[in-house]
C-alpha positions as CSV (number, residue, x, y, z in Angstrom):
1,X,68.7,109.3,133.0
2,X,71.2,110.9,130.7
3,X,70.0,111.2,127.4
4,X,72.2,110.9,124.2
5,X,72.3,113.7,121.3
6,X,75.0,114.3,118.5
7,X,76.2,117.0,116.6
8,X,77.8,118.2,113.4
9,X,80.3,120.5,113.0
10,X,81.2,123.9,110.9
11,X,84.0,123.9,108.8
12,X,83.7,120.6,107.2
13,X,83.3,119.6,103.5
14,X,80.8,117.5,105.0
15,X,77.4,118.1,102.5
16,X,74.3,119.7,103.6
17,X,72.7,116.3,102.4
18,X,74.3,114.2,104.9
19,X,73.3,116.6,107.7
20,X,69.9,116.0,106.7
21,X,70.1,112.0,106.6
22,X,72.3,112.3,109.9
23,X,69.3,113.7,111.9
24,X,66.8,111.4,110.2
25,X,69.0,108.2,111.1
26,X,69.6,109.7,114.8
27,X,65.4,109.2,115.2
28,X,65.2,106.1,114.1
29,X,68.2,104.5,116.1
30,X,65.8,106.3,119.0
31,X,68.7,109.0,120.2
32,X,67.7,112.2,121.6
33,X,68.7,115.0,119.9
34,X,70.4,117.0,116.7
35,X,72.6,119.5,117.5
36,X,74.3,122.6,115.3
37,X,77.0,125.2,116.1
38,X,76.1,128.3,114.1
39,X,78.3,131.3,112.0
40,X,77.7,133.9,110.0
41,X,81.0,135.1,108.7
42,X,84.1,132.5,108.5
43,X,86.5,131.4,105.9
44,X,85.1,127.9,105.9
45,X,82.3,125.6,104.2
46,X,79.3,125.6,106.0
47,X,75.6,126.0,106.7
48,X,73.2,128.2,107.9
49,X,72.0,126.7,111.4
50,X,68.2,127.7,111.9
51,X,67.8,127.1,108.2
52,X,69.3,123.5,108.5
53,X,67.4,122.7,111.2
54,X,64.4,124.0,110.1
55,X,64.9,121.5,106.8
56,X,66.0,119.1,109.9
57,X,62.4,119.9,111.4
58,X,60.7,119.0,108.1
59,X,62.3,115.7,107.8
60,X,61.5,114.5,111.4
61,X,58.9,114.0,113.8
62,X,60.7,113.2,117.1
63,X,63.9,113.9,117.5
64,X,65.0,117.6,119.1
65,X,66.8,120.4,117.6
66,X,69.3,122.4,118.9
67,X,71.8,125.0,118.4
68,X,75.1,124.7,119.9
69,X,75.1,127.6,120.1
70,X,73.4,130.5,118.1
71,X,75.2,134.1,118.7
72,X,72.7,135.9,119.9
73,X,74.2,139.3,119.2
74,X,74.4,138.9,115.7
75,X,71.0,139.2,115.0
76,X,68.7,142.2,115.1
77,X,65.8,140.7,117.7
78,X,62.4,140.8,116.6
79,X,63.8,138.9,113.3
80,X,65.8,136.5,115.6
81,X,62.0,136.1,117.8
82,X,60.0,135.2,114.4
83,X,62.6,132.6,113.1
84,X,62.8,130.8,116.1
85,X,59.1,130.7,116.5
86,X,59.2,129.9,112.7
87,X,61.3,126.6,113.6
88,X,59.3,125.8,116.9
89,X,56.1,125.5,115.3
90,X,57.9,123.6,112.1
91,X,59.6,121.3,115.3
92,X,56.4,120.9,116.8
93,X,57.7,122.1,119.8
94,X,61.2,120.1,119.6
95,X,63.1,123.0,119.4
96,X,66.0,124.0,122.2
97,X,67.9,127.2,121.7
98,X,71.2,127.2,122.9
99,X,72.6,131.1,122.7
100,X,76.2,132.3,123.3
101,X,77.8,136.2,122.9
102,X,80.0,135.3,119.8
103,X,83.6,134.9,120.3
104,X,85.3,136.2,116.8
105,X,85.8,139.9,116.1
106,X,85.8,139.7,112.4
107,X,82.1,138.2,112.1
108,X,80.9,141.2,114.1
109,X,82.9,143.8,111.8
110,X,81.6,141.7,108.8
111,X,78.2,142.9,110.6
112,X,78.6,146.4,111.4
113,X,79.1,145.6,114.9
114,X,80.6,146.7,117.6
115,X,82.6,143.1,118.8
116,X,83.3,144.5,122.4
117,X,79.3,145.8,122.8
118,X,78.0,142.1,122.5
119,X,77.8,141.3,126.0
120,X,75.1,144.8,126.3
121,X,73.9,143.6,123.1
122,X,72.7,139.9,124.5
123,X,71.2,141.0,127.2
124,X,68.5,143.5,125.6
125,X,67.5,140.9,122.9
126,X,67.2,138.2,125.2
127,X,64.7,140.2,127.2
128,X,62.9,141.9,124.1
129,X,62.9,137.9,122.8
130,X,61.3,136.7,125.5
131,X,58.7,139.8,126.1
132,X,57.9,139.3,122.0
133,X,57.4,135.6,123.0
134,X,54.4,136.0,125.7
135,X,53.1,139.8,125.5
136,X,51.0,141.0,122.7
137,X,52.8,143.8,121.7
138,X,56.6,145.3,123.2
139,X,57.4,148.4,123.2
140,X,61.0,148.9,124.5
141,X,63.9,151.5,125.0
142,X,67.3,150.2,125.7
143,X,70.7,151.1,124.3
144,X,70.5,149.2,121.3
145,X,67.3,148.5,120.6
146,X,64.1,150.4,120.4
147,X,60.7,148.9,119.6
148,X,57.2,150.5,119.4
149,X,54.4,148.3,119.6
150,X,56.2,145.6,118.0
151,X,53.8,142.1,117.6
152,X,55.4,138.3,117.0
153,X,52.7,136.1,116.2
154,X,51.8,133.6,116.6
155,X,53.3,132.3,119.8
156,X,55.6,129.8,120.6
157,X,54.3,126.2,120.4
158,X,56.3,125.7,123.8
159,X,55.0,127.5,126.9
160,X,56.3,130.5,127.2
161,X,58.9,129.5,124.8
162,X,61.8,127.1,123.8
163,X,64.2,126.2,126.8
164,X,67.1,128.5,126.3
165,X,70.2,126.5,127.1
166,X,73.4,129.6,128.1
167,X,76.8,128.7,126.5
168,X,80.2,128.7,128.1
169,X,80.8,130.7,131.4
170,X,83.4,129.4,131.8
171,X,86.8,128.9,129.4
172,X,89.7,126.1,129.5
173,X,91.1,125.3,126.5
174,X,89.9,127.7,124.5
175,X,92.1,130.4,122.7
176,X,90.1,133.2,121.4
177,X,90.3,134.5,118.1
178,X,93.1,136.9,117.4
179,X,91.8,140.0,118.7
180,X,89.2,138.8,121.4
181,X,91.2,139.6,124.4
182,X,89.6,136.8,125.1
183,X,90.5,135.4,129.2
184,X,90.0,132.8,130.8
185,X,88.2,131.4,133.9
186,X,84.6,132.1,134.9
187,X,82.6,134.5,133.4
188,X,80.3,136.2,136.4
189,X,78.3,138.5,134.2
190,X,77.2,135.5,131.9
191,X,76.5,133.2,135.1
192,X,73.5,136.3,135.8
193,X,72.3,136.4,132.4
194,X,71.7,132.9,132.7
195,X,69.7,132.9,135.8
196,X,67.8,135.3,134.8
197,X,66.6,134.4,131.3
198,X,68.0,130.8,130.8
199,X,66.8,127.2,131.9
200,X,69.8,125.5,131.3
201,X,74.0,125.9,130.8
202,X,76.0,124.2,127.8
203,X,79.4,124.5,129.3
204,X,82.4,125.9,127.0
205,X,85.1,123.5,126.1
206,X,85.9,119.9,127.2
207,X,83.6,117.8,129.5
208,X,84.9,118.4,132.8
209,X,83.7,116.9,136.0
210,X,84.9,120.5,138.4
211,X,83.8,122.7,136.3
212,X,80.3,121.5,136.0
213,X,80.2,121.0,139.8
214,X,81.3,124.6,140.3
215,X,79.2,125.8,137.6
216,X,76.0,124.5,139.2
217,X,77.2,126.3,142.4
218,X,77.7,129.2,141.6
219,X,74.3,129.0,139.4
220,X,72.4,128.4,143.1
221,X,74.1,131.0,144.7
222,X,73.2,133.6,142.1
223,X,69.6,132.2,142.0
224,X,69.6,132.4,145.7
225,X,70.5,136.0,145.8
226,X,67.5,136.6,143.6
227,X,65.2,135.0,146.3
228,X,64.5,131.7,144.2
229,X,65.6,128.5,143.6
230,X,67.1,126.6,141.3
231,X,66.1,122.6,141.2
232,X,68.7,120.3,139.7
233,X,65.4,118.5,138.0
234,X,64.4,121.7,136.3
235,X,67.5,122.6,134.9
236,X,69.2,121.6,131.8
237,X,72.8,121.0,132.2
238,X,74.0,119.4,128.8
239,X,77.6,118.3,127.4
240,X,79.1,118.8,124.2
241,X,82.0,117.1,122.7
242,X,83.9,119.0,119.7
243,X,85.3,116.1,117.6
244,X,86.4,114.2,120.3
245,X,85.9,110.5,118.8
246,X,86.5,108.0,115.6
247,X,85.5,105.1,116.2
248,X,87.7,102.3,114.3
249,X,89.5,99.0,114.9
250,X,92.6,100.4,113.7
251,X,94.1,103.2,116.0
252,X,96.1,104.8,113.2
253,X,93.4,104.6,110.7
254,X,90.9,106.2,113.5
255,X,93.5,108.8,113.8
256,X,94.6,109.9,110.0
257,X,90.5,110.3,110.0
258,X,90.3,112.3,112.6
259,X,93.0,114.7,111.2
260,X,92.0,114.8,108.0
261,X,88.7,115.9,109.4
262,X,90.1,118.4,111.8
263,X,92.1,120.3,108.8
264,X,89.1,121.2,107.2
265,X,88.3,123.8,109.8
266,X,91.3,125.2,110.3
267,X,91.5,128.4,107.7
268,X,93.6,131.4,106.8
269,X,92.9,134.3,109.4
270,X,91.2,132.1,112.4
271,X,92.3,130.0,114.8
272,X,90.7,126.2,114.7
273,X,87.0,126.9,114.6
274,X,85.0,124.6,116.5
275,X,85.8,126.1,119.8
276,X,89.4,126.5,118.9
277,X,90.7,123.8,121.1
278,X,94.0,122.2,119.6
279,X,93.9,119.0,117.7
280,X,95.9,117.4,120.6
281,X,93.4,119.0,123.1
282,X,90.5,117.3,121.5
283,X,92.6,113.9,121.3
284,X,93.6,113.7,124.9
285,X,90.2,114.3,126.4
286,X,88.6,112.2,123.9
287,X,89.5,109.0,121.9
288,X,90.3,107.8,118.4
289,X,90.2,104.2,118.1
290,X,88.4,101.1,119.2
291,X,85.0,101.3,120.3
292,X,86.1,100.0,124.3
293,X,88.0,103.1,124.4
294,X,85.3,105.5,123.0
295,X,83.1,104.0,125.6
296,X,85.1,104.3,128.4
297,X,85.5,108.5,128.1
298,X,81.4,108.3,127.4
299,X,81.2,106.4,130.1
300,X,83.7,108.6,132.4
301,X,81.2,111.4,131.5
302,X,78.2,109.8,132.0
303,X,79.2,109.4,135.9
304,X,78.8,113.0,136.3
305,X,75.5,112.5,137.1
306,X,76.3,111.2,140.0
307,X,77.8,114.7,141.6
308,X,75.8,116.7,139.6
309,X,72.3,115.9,139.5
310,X,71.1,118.6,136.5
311,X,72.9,116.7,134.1
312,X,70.6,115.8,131.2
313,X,72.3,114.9,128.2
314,X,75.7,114.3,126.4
315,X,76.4,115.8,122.5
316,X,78.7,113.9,120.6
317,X,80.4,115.3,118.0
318,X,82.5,112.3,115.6
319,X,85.7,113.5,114.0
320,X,85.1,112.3,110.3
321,X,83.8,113.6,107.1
322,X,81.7,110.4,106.7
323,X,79.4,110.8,110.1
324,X,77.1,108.1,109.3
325,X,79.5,105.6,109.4
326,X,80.1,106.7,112.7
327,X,76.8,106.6,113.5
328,X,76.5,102.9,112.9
329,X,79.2,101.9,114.3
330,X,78.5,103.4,117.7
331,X,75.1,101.9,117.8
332,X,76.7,98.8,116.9
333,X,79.8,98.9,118.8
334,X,80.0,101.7,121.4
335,X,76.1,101.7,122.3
336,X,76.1,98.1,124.0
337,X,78.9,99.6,126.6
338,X,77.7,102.4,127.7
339,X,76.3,102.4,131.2
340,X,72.7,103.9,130.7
């Protein structure tokens, strides 16, 4: 069964109140999980994602936490490895931690960091993170980092530690930020850092049914090289959507909403920040209007399932500064439709 999460966005005027109250209302209407995209350095309004959820954590008891997703090489890793054992023993074990490389040049110089050094930079914290997670002490000499006897305790509530869900590998309709030489297509070096530290693939850009299929190939093949297996009922193959729906009776109304909502994130020096897909982009491979139509694309996506097996759940993301309106009216409206 696919199950159901949602998310809220960066960039928005949208309080840190109602972020709060969003989460606490997914758990009771009994959805899945609560996602957030994560930045340290833009020229928007926003939160700090492991701190949010962390207050998320506080205010729930069943619902899961995620990141969508957390740039790994922004952080220095034995901080990174205590907050996110911080937040999975506040969770309870609910945490998921979805990581990605970064995809903005100007947050890494806001850093000190070297933007074109991220890729090297991921793959020694994810190693030192999940050696800090399950040994007692790490030492550790790489290129970037070097650790002597360095201890993380306690351990992770989850055994050996929270999934870790690997972002993108592969890019459609997103732009890059000016500067990123950023390309498109498949990205062959992430698809082997995935199978070798992550248990699950949040796909860049719009739901799409080829990409997902040839994703999980391409997954087994490198897995297979490695002499092991990867089982479609282990993995965690989850979809996002980026302000893809408003649900309202009135097309023109739903839309107005949706743009007004969409203008918040688009700021002086950076491309449109939730992915930077276009606002057209994000209205052509979603829907604004009537709750038939919203259910329809779910619906359409939904049926992945049935060509690819290690699909697990579907983020929505609502394009409109009052989410929890949203909220009840696709429980109300768009919920009875849906073929789950």
């Amino acid at each position: 069964m696919v199950q159901l999460g949602f998310a809220m966005p960066i960039g928005s005027t949208i309080p840190v109140a109602v972020r709060l109250e969003f989460a606490e209302q997914l758990e009771g209407l009994g959805y899945e999980s609560f996602w957030l995209p994560h930045f340290i350095s833009r020229d928007v309004d926003g939160y700090d994602a492991l701190d949010t959820l962390s207050a998320a954590a506080a205010r729930t008891k069943r619902i899961k936490l995620g990141t969508d997703v957390l740039q790994v090489p922004l952080y220095q890793p034995v901080d990174l490895a205590r907050r996110v054992v911080t937040l999975d023993h506040l969770s309870q074990g609910r945490f998921i931690l979805g990581v990605g490389i970064g995809w903005i040049p100007k947050e890494f110089d806001d850093l000190g960091l070297s933007f074109r050094e991220r890729g090297g930079r991921i793959d020694e914290i994810l190693e030192i993170l999940t050696r800090l997670w399950t040994e007692e002490e790490v030492t550790y000499q790489g290129k970037y980092y070097r650790l002597q006897e360095a201890v993380v305790a306690p351990k992770p509530v989850q055994k050996p530690y929270p999934r870790i869900l690997m972002g993108g590998l592969y890019t459609n309709i997103q732009q890059g930020a000016p500067g990123s030489d950023r390309k498109g297509g498949w990205n062959e070096r992430g698809i082997r850092r995935t199978v070798r530290f992550a248990t699950g693939w949040i796909p860049g850009g719009r739901p799409d049914l080829e990409v997902c299929r040839e994703g999980m190939n391409r997954l087994k093949e490198a897995t297979g090289k490695e002499g092991r297996l990867l089982k479609d009922e282990d993995f965690d193959l989850t979809l996002t959507s980026f302000g893809q729906f408003n649900i309202d009776r009135d097309p023109e109304n739903a839309l107005r909403e949706a743009q007004r909502f969409y203008t918040t994130r688009v700021r002086k020096g950076f491309y449109q920040l939730q992915g930077n897909p276009s606002f057209e982009s994000l209205r052509g491979s979603g829907s604004y209007g009537p709750a038939e139509e919203v259910a329809e694309v779910i619906n359409r996506w939904l049926g992945f399932k049935k060509v690819v097996p290690a699909l697990k759940r579907i983020v929505v993301m609502f394009a409109s500064l009052d989410p929890l309106q949203q909220l009840e009216r696709f429980y109300k409206e768009v919920q009875p439709l849906l073929d789950m």
